[in-house]
C-alpha positions in Angstrom: 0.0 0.0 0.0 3.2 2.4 0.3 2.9 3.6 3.9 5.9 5.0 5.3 4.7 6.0 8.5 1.6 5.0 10.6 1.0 6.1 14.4 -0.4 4.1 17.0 -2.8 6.2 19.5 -4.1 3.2 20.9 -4.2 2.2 24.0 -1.9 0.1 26.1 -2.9 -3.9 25.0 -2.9 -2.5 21.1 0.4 -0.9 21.7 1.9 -3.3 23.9 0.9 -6.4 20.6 3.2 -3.5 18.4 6.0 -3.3 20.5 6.3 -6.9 21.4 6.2 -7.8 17.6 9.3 -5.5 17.0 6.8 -3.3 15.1 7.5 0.3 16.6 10.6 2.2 15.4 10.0 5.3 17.3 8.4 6.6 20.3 6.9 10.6 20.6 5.6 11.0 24.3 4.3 13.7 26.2 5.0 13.5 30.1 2.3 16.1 31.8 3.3 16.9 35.8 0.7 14.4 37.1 1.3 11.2 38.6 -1.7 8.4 38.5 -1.2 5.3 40.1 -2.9 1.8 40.7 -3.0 -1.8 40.4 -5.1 -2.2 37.6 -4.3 1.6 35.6 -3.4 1.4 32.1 0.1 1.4 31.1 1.6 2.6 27.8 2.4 -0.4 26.6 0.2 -3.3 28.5 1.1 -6.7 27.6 2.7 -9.9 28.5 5.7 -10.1 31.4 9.2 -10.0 29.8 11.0 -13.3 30.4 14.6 -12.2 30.1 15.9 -8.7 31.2 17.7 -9.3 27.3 14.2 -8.8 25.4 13.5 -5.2 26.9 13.2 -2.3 24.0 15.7 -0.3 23.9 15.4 3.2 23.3 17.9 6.0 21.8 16.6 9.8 23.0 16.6 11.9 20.0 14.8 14.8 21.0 13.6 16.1 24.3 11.8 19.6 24.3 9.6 21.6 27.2 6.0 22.2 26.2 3.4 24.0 28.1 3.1 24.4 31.8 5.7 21.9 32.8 4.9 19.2 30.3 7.9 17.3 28.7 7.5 16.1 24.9 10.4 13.2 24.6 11.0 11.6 21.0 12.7 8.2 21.0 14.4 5.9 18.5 13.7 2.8 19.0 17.3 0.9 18.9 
């Protein structure tokens, strides 16, 4: 079909199936000052436990810029 980009504004289970599969190349995030917790909260990426430390993603900042009343916009690579 020729897509060279698509983006992924789903939620955690939907994103989590992406990055397990080795699908996502980068990550643009947006940290706002709040902090929400729980046991059963949403995650970015929600999907199944990581068996070896050696499959984590590892990411590569490339950009990292202030936004807003004390937001954080962070653009990552994934390596």
């Amino acid at each position: 079909m020729g897509f060279r980009k698509l983006g992924l504004s789903g939620g955690g289970t939907f994103n989590g199936a992406f990055l397990r599969q080795g699908l996502i190349d980068e990550i643009s995030l947006v940290i706002a000052p709040l902090a929400i917790g729980g046991k059963h909260t949403p995650t970015l990426f929600d999907c199944e436990d990581l068996q070896r430390l050696d499959d984590v993603t590892k990411l590569e900042l490339q950009n990292m810029k202030p936004i807003g009343k004390g937001s954080v916009w962070l653009h990552y690579k994934v390596r």
